[in-house]
C-alpha positions as CSV (number, residue, x, y, z in Angstrom):
1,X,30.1,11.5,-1.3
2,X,30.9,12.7,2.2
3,X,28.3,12.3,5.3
4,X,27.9,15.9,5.3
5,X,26.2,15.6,1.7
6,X,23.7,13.1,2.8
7,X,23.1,15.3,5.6
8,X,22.5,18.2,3.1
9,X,20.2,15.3,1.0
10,X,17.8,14.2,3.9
11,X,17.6,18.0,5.2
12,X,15.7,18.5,1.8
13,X,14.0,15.4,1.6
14,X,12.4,15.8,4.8
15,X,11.9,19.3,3.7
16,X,9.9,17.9,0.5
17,X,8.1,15.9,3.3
18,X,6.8,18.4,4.8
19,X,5.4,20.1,2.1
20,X,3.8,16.9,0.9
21,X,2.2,16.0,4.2
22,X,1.0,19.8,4.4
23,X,-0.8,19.2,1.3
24,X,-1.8,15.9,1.7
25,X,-3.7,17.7,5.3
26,X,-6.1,19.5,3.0
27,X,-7.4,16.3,1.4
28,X,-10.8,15.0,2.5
29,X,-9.9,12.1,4.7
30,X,-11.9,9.6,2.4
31,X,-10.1,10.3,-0.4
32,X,-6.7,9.9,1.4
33,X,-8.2,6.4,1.5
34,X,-10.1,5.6,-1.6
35,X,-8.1,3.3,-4.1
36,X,-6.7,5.0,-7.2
37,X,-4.1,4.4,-9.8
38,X,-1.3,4.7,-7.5
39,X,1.7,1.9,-6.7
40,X,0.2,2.0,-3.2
41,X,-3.3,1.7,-3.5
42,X,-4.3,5.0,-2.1
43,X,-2.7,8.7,-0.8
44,X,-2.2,7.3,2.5
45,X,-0.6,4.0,1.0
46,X,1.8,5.4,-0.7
47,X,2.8,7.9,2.2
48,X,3.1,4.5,4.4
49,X,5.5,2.6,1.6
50,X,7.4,5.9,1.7
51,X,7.9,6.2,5.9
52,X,8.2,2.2,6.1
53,X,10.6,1.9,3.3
54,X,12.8,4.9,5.2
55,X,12.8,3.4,8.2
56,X,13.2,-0.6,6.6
57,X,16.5,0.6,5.2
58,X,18.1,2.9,8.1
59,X,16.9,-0.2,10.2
60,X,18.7,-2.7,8.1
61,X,22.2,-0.7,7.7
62,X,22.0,-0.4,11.4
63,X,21.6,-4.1,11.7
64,X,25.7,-4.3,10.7
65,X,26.5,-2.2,13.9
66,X,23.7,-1.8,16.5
67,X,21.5,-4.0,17.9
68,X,19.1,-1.0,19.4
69,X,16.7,-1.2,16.5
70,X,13.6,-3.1,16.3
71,X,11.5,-3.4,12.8
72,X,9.2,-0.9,11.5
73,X,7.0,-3.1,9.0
74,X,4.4,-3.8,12.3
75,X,4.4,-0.5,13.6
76,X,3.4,1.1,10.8
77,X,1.2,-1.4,9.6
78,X,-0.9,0.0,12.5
79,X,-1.4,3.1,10.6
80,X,-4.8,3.3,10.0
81,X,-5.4,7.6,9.6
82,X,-3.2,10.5,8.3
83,X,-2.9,12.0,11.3
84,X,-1.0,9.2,13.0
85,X,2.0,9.9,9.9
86,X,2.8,13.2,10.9
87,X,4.4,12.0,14.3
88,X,5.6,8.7,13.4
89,X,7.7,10.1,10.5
90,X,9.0,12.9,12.6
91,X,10.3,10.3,15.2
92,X,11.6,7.8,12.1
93,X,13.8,11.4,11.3
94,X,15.4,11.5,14.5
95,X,16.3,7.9,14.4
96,X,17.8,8.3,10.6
97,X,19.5,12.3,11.7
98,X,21.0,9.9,14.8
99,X,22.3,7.0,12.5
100,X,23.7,9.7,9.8
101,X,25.7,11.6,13.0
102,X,27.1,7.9,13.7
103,X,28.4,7.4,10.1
104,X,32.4,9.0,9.4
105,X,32.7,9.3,5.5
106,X,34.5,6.0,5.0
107,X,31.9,4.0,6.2
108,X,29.6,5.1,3.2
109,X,31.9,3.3,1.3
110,X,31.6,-0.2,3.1
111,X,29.8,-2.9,1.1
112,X,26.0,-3.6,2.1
113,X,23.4,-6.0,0.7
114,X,20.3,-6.8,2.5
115,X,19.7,-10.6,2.0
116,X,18.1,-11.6,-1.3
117,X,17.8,-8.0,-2.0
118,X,21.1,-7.1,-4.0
119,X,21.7,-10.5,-5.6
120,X,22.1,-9.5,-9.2
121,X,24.1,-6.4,-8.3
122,X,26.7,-8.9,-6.7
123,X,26.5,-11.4,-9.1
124,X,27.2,-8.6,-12.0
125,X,30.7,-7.9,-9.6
126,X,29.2,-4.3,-8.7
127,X,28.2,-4.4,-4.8
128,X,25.9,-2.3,-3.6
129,X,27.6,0.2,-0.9
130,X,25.9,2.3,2.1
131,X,26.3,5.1,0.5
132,X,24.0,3.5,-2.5
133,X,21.1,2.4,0.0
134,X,20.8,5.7,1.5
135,X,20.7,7.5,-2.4
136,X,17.9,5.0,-2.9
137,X,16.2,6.6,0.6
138,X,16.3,10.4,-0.4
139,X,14.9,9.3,-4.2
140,X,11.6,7.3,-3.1
């Protein structure tokens, strides 16, 4: 895979995104909120693992080459409403768009584990590569 392609991949995923959060605006707010049978809790859990989990990954392949990144788990643990996700995940594109633009197409190739995270992977003899990390981004 090239940079380009991934650039093609999060053009639609944020694309998807947008259509979600559009439809996700005509929900009652208290059902955004109310617990269901979801891997989040609720509508507006599940939109926070997706933002949080975007942002946890560009923030920890950036770890291996800037220092200009601080955490996202806190900030968006402050999400209390929809209408705060909107913004936020806007901004969290920008900063992954801005990471993508810094990548050439060999560095997708370079080995990258996040600590504990890929331990059986590397174990097996298959590390996990950038290029794998950001596939796992544009399939949550």
């Amino acid at each position: 895979m090239r940079v380009s392609d991934f650039k093609t991949l999060f053009a639609y995923n944020y694309w998807a995104r947008d259509k979600i959060l559009t439809a996700a605006s005509q929900i009652p707010p208290s059902q955004l909120t109310t617990p269901a049978n979801l891997s989040h809790e609720t509508i507006l859990g599940v939109l926070k693992h997706i933002i949080e989990t975007e942002c946890g990954y560009r923030w920890g392949l950036q770890q291996s080459s800037s220092q200009e990144v601080v955490p996202c788990k806190k900030a968006f643990e402050m999400i209390e409403e929809f209408e705060d996700l909107p913004a936020i995940w806007r901004e969290e594109q920008a900063n992954m768009l801005a990471y993508l633009d810094r990548l050439e197409d060999r560095d997708l190739d370079a080995e990258f584990s996040f600590p504990n995270h890929d331990a059986q992977r590397e174990v097996e003899g298959d590390p996990t590569r950038v290029w794998h990390h950001l596939l796992q981004v544009v399939n949550l």
